[in-house]
C-alpha positions as a printed Julia matrix, in Angstrom:
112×3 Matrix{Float64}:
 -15.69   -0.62  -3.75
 -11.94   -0.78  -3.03
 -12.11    0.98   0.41
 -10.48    0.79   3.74
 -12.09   -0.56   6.36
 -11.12    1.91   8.94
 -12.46    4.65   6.94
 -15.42    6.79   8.63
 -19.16    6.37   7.12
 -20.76    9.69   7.25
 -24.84    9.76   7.32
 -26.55   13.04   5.89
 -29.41   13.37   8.69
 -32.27   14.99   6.1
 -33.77   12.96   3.05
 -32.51   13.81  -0.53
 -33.76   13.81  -4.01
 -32.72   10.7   -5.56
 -32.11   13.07  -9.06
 -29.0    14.72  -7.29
 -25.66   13.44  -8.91
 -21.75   14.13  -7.64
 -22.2    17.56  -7.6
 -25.21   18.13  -5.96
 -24.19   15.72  -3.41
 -20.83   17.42  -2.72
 -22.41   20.96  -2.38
 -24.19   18.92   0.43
 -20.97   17.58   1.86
 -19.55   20.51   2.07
 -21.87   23.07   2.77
 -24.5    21.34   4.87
 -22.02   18.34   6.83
 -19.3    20.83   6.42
 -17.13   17.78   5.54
 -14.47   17.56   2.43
 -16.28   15.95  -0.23
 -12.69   14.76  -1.77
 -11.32   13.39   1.81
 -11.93    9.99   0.69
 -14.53    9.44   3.54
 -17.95    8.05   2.63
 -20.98    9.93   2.67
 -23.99    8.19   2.61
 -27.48    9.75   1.37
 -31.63    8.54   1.5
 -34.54    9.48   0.17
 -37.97   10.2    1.61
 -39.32    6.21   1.33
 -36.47    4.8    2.8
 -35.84    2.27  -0.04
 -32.88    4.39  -1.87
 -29.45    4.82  -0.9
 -26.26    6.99  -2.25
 -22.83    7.11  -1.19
 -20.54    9.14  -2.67
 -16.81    9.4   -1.85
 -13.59   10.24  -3.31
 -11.31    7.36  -5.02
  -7.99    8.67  -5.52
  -8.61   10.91  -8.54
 -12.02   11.33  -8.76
 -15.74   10.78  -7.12
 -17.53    7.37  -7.29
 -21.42    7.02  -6.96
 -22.74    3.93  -5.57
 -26.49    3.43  -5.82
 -28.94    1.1   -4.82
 -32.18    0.78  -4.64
 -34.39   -2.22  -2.88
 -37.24   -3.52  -4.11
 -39.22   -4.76  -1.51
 -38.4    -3.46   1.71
 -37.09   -0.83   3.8
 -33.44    0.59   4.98
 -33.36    0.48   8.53
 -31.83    4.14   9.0
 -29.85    4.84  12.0
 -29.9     7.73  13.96
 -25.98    8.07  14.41
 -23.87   10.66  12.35
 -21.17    8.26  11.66
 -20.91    4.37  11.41
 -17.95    2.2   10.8
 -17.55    0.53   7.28
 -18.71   -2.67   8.91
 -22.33   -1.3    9.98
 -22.7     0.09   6.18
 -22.19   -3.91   5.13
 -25.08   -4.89   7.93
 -27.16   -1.95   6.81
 -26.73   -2.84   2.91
 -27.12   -6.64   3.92
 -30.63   -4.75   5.8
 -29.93   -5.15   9.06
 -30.99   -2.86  11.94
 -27.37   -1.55  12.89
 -28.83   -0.13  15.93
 -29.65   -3.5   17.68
 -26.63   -5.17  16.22
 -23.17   -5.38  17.96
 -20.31   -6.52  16.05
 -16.94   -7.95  18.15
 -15.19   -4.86  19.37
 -11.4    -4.3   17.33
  -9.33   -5.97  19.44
  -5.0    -4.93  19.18
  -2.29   -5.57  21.61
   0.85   -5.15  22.25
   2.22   -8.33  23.37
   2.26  -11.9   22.49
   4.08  -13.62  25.04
């Protein structure tokens, strides 16, 4: 995934079939999240047992679908609508992103 890191991670609240492909998954986007399917966020989708995972976003001239599926465990959904790129890495790592605190951005404005 060639992505920017300050993109926004969109979670669809309800469980989906794991058989829906891009298209089913953008009439979700945009219907349901009324969201852009081709605004080059992420949109991230689960099924029923918690052990699948989609995202689907927009890559410059057309939609990439990113499975995965774990074989032994659980994801740890959060309850959030959004999450940063960095919480998708600790939730695909399978960490519980809502006990988990990352180091807050920091920028300033002056050096000296």
């Amino acid at each position: 995934m060639l992505l920017n890191p300050e993109i926004t991670v969109w979670l669809y609240k309800d469980r989906v079939d794991m058989r829906k492909s891009i298209d089913g998954l953008s009439i979700i986007v945009a219907s349901n999240m009324a969201k852009n399917p081709s605004s080059g966020e992420i949109f991230l989708f689960f099924n029923k047992g918690s052990d699948k995972i989609k995202i689907l976003y927009w890559d410059r001239n057309g939609f990439c679908l990113w499975y995965k599926r774990l074989e032994t465990s659980r994801f740890k959904i959060p309850k959030y609508e959004s999450i940063t790129y960095e919480q998708l890495r600790w939730l695909l790592d399978g960490l519980d992103i809502s006990s988990v605190n990352g180091y807050k951005k920091s920028q300033y404005q002056k050096f000296f």
